[in-house]
ZADO-1210 file (C-alpha; in nm, 4 decimals, padded with zeros to 6 digits):
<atoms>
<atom x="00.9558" y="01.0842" z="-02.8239" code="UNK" pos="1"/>
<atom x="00.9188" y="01.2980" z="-02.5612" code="UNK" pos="2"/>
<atom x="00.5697" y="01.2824" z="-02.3629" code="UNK" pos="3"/>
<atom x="00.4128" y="01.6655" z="-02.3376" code="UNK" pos="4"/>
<atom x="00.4262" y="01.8077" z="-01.9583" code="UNK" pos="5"/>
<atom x="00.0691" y="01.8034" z="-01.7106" code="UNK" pos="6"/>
<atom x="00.2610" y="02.0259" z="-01.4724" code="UNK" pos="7"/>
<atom x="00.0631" y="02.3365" z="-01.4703" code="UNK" pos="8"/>
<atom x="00.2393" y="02.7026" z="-01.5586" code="UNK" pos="9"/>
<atom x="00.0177" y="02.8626" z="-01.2921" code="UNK" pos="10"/>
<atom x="00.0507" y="02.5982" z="-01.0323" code="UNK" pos="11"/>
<atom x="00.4154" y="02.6218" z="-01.0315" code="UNK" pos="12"/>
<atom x="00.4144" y="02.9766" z="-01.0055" code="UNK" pos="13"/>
<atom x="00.2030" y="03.0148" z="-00.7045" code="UNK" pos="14"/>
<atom x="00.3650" y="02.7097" z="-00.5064" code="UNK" pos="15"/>
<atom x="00.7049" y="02.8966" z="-00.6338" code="UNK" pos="16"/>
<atom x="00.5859" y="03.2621" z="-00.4370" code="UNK" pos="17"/>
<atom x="00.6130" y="03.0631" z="-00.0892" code="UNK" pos="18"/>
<atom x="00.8769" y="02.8016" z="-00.1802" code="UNK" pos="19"/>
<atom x="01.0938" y="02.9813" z="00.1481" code="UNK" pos="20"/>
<atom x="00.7632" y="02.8604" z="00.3904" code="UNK" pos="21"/>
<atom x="00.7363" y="02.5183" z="00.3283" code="UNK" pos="22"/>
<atom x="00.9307" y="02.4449" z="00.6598" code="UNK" pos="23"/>
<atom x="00.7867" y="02.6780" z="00.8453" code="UNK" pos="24"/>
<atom x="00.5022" y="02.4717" z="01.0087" code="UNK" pos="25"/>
<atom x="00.2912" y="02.8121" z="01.1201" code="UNK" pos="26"/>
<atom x="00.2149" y="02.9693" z="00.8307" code="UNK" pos="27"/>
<atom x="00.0811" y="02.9074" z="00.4620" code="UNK" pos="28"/>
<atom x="00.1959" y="02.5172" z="00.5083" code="UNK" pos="29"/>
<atom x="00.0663" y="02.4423" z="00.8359" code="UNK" pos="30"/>
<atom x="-00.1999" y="02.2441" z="00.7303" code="UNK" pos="31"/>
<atom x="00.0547" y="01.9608" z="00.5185" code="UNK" pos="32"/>
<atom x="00.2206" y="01.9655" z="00.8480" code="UNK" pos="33"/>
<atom x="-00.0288" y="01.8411" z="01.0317" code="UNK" pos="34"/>
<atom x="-00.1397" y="01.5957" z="00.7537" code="UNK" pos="35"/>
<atom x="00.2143" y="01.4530" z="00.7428" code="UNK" pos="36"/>
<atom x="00.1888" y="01.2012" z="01.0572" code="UNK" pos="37"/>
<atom x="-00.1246" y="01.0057" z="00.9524" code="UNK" pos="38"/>
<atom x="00.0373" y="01.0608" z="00.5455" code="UNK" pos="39"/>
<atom x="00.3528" y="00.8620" z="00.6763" code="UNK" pos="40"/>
<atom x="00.1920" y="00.5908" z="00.8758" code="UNK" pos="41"/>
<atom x="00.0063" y="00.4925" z="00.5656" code="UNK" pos="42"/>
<atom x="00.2341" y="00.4967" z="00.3141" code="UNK" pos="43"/>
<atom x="00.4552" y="00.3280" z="00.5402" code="UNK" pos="44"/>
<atom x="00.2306" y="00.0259" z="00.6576" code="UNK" pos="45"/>
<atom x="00.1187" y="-00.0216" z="00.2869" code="UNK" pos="46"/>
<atom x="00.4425" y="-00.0213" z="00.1576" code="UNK" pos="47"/>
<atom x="00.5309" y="-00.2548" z="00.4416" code="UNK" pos="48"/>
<atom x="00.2543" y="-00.5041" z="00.4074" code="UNK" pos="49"/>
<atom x="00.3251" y="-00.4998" z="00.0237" code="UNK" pos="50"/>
<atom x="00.6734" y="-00.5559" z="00.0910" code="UNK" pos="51"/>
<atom x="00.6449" y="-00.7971" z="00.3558" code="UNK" pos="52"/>
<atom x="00.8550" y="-00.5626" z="00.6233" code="UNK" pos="53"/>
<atom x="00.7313" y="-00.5227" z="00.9609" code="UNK" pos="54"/>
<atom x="00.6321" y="-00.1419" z="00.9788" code="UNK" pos="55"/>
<atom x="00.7563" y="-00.1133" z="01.3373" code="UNK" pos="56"/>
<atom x="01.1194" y="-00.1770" z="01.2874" code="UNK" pos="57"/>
<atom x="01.3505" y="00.1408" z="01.2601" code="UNK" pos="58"/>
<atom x="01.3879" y="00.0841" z="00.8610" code="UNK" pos="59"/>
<atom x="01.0809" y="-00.0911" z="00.7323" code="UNK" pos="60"/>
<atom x="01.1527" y="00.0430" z="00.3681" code="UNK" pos="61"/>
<atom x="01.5232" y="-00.0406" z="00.3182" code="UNK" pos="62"/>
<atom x="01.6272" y="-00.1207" z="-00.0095" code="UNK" pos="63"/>
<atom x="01.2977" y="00.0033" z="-00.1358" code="UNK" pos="64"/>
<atom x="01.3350" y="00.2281" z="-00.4025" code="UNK" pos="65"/>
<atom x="01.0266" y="00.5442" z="-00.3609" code="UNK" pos="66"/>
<atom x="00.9750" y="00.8538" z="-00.6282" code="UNK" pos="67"/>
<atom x="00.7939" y="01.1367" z="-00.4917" code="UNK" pos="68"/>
<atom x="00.6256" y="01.3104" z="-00.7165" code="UNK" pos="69"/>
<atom x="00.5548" y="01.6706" z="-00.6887" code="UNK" pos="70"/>
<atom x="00.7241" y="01.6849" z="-00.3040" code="UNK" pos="71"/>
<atom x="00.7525" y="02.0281" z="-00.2835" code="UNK" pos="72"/>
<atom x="00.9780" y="02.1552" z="-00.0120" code="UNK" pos="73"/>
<atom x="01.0205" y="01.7241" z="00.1105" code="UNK" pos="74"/>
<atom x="00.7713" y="01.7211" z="00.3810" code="UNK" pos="75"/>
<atom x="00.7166" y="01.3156" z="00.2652" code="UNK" pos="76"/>
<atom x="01.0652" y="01.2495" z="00.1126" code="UNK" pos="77"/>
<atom x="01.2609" y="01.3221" z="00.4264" code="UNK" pos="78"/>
<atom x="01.0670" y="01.0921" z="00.6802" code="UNK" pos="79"/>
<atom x="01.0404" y="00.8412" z="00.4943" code="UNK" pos="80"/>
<atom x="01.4278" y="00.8601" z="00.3839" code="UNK" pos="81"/>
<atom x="01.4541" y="00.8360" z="00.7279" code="UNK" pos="82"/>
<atom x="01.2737" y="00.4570" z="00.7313" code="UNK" pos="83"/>
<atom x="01.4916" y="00.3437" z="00.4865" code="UNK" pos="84"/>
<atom x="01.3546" y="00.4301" z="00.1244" code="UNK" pos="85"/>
<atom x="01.5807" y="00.5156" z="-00.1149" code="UNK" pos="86"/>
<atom x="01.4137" y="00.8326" z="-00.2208" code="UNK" pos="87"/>
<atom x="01.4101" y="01.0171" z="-00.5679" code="UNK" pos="88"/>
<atom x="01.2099" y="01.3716" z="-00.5511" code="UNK" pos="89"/>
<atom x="01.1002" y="01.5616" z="-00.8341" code="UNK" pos="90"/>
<atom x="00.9216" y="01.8685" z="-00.8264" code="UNK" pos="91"/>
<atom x="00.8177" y="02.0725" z="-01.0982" code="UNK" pos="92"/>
<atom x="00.9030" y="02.4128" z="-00.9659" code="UNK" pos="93"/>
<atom x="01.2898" y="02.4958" z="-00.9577" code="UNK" pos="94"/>
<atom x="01.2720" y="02.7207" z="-00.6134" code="UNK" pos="95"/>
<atom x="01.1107" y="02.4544" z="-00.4323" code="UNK" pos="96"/>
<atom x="01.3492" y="02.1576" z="-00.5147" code="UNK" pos="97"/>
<atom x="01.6147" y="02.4317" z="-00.4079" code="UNK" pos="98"/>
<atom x="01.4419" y="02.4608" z="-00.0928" code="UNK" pos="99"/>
<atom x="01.3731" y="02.0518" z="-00.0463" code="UNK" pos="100"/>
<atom x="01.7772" y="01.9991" z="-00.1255" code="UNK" pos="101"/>
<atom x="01.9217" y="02.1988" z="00.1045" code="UNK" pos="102"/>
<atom x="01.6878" y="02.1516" z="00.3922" code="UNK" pos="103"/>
<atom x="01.7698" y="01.7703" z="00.3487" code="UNK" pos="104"/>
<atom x="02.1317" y="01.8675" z="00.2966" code="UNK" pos="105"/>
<atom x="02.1473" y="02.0338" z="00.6590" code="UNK" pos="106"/>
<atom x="01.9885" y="01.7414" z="00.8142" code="UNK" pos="107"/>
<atom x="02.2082" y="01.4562" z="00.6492" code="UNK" pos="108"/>
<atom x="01.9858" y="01.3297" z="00.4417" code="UNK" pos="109"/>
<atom x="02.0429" y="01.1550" z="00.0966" code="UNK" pos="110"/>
<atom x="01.7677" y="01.2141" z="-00.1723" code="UNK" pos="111"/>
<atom x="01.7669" y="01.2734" z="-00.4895" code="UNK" pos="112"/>
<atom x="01.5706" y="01.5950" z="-00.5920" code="UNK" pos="113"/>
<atom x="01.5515" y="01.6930" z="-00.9283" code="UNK" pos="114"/>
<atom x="01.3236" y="01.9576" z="-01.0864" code="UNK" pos="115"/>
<atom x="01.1444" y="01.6945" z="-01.3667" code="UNK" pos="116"/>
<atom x="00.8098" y="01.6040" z="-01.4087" code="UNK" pos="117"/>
<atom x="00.7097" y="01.2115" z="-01.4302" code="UNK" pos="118"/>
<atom x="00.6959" y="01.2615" z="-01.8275" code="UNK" pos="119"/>
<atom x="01.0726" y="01.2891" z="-01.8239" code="UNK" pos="120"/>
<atom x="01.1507" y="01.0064" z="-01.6178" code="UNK" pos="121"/>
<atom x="00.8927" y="00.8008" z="-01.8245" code="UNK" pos="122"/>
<atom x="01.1197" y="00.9198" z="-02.1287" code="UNK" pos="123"/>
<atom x="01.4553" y="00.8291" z="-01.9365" code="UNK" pos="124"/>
<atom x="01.2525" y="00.4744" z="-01.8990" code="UNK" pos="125"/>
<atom x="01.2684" y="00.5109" z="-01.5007" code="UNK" pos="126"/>
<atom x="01.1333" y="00.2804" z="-01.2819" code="UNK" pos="127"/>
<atom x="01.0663" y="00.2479" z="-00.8902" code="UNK" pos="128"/>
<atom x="00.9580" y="-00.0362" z="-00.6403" code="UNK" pos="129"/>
<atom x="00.7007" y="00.2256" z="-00.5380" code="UNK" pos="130"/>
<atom x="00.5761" y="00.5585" z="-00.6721" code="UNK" pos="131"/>
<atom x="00.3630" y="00.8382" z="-00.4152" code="UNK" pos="132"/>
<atom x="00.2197" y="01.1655" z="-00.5269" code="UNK" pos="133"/>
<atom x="00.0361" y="01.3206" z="-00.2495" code="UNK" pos="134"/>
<atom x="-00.1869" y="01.6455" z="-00.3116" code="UNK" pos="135"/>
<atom x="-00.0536" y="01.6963" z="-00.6521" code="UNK" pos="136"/>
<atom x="-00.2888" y="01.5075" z="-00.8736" code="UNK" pos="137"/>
<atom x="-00.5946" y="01.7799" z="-00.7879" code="UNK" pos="138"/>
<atom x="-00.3601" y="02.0481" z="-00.9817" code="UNK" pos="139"/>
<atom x="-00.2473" y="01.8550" z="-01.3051" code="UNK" pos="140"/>
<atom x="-00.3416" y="01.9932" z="-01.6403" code="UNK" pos="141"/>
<atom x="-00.4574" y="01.6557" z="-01.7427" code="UNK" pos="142"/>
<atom x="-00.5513" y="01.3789" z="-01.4868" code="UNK" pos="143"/>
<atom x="-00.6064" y="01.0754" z="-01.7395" code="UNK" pos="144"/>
<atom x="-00.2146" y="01.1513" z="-01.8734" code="UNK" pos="145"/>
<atom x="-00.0939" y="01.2095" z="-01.5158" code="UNK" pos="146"/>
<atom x="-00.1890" y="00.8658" z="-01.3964" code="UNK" pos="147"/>
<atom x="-00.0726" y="00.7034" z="-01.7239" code="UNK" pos="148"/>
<atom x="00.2756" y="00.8526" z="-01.6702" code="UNK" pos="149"/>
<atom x="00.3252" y="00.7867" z="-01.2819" code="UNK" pos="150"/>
<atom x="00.1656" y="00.4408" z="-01.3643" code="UNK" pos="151"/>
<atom x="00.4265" y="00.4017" z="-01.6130" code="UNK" pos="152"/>
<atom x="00.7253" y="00.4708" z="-01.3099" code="UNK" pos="153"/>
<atom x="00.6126" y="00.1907" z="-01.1263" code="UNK" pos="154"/>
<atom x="00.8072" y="-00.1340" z="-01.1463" code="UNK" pos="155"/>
<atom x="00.5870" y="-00.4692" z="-01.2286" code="UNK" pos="156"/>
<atom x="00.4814" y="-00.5765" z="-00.8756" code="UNK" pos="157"/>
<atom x="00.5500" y="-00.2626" z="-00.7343" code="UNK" pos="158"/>
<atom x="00.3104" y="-00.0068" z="-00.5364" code="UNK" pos="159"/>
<atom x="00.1735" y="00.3059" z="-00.6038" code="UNK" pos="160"/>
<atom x="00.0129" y="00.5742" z="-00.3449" code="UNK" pos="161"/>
<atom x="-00.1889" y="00.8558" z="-00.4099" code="UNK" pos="162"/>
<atom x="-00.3497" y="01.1217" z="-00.1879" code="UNK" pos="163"/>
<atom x="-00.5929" y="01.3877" z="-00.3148" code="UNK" pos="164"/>
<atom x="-00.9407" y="01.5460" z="-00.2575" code="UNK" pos="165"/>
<atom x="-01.2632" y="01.4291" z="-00.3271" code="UNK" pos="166"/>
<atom x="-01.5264" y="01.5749" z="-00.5397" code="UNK" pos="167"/>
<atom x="-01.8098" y="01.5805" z="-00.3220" code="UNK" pos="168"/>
<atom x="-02.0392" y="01.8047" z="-00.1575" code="UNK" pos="169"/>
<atom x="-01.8730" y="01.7670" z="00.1973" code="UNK" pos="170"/>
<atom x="-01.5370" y="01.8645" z="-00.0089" code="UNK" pos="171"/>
<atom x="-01.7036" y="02.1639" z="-00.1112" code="UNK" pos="172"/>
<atom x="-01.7954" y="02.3076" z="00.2070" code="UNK" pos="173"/>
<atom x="-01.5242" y="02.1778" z="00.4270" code="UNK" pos="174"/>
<atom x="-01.1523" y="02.1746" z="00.1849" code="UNK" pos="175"/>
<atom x="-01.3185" y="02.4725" z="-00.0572" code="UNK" pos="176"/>
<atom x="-01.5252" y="02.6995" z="00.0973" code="UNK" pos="177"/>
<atom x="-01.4409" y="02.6102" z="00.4910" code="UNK" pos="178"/>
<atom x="-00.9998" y="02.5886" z="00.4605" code="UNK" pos="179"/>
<atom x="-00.9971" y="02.8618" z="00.2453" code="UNK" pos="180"/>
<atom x="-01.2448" y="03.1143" z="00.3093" code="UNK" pos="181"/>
<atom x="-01.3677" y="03.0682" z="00.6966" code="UNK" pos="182"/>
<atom x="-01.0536" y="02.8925" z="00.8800" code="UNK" pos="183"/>
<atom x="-00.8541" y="03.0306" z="00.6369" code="UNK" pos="184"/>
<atom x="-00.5629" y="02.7723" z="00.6298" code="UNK" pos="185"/>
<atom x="-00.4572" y="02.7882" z="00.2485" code="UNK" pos="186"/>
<atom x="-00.4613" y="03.0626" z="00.0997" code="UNK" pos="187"/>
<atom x="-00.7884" y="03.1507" z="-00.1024" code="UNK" pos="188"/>
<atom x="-00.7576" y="03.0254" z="-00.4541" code="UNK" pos="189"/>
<atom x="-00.5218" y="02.7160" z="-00.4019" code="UNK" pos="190"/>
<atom x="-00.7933" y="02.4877" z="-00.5046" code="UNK" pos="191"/>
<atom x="-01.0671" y="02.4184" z="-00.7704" code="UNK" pos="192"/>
<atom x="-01.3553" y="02.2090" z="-00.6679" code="UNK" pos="193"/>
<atom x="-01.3962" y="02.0530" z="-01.0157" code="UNK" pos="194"/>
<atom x="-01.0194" y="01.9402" z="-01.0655" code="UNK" pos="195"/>
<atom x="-01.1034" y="01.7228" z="-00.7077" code="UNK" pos="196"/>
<atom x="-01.0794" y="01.3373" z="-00.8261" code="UNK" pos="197"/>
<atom x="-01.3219" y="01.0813" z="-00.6779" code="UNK" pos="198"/>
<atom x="-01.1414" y="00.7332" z="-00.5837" code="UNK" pos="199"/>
<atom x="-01.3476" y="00.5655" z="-00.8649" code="UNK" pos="200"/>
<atom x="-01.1772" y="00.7820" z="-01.0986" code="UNK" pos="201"/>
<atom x="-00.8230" y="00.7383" z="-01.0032" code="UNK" pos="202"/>
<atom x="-00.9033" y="00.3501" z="-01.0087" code="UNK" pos="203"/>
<atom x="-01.0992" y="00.3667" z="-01.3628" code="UNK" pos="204"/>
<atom x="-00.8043" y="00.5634" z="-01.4598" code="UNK" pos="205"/>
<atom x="-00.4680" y="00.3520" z="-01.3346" code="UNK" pos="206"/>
<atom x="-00.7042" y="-00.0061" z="-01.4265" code="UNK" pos="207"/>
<atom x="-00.5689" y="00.0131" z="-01.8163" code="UNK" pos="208"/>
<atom x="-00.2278" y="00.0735" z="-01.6480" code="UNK" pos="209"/>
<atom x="-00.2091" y="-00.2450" z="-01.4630" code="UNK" pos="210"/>
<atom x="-00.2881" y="-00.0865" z="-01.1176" code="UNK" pos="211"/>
<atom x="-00.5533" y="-00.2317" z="-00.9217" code="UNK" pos="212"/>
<atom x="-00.6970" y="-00.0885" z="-00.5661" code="UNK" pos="213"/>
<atom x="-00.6261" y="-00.2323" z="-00.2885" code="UNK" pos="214"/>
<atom x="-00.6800" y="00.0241" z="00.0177" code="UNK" pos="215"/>
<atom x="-00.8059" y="00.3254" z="00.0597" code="UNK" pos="216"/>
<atom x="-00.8533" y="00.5336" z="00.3735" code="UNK" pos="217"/>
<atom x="-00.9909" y="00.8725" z="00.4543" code="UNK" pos="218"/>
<atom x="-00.8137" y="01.1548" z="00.6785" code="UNK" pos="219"/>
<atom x="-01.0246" y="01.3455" z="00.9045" code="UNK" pos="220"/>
<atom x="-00.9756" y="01.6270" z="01.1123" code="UNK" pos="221"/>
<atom x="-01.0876" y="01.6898" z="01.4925" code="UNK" pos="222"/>
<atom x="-01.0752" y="02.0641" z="01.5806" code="UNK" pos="223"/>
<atom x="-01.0919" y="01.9462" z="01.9892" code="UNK" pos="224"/>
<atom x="-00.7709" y="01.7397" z="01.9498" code="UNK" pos="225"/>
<atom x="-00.6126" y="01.9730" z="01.6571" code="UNK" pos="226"/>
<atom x="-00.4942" y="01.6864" z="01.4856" code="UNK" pos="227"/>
<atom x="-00.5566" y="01.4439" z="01.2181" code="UNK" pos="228"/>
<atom x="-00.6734" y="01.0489" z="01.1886" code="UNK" pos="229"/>
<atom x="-00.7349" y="00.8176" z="00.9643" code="UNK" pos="230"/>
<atom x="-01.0468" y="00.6500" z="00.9070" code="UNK" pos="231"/>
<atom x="-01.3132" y="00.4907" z="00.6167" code="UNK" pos="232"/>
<atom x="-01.4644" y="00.8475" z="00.5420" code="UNK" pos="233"/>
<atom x="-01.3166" y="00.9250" z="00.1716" code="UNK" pos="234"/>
<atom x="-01.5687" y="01.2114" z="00.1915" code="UNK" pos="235"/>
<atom x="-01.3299" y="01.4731" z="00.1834" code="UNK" pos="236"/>
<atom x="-00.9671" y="01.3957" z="00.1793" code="UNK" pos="237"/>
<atom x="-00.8483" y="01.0670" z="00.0707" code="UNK" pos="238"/>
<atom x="-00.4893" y="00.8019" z="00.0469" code="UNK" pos="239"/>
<atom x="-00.5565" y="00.5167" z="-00.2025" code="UNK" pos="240"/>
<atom x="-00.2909" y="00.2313" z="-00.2518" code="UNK" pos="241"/>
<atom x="-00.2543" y="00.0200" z="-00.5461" code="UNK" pos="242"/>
<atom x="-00.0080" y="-00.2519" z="-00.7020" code="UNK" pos="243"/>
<atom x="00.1276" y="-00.3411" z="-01.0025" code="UNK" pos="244"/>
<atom x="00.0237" y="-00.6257" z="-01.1852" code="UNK" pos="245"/>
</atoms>
């Protein structure tokens, strides 16, 4: 029986208008750009600790099999292909998997992209060692059957890492109302406050699933240094790691 899509019509549409910029670290994807660094050191070190690897070695995730879900152009998939995962992408939007394959295809690397949402592969009965879905979850059409489905991709003792927004105050002023109106670094309209998703919801909502918390860290921004660190403020935006029972 095939499980009904979350992937939003309009959210694919408006990530599929800039599909040819999500390399170009300048303009409307700057700001996952400079995200990415402190985004790979924790997946890395969590998947790493979970796996028992030692996250400083030139492959810590070798052998590990990782789904991104909803990687848009690749931005995760390729570095951490590059540690060692054995990466499957998917992306809802056609032009942007087109855009993730063939940058990885000039640079030698070996994922597999597919345009698919995580209902398919839970239909193909796909599993992974770990599952990641990194600002993706804050545009679903249904959170409670998004984490069901990725939940349902993750092997039994595997890990699962999330990043989103909060739904706070702070959020409002600073990823709403500051990034998109005042600094201007996504484009006005890319978010909506409400669909932000507090940690205790994403653990209330993978807890039936067999995924229990086991990290969380915040990512903060310092204008002076132009770059981005991680930290225990989930005020505003947010990585959470679980595992499998």
């Amino acid at each position: 029986m095939t499980i009904s899509s979350t992937a939003s019509p309009d959210e694919i549409a408006r990530f599929a208008a800039i599909a040819d910029e999500w390399w170009d670290d300048t303009g409307k994807f700057k700001p996952l750009h400079k995200l990415n660094p402190v985004r790979v050191q924790f997946v890395r070190d969590c998947l790493a600790n979970h796996f028992d690897r030692d996250p400083v070695t030139a492959a810590p995730l070798s052998g590990i099999s990782l789904l991104d879900v909803g990687c848009g152009g690749g931005l995760m998939s390729e570095p951490l292909c590059r540690l060692g995962a054995t990466v499957t992408s998917i992306d809802a939007g056609d032009e942007t998997v087109e855009v993730a394959r063939s940058h990885a295809t000039r640079h030698d690397l070996n994922i597999d992209y597919r345009q698919a949402t995580p209902e398919m592969l839970v239909d193909e009965q796909q599993q992974f060692d770990a599952v990641m879905s990194l600002e993706v979850i804050e545009h679903v059409t249904d959170v409670d059957a998004f984490l069901a489905a990725i939940a349902g991709l993750v092997k039994p003792g595997g890990a699962l890492v999330l990043g989103t927004l909060n739904r706070t105050l702070k959020s409002l002023a600073l990823a709403k109302i500051g990034a998109e109106y005042i600094l201007r670094w996504v484009p006005a309209g890319t978010h909506e406050w409400k669909k932000f998703v507090r940690p205790s919801e994403l653990a209330n909502g993978l807890r039936p699933h067999g995924l229990a918390l086991r990290d969380i860290m915040g990512m903060a921004y310092s204008p002076l240094r132009d770059e981005w660190s991680l930290g225990r403020d989930t005020d505003v935006n947010y990585l959470a790691y679980f595992v499998k029972d």
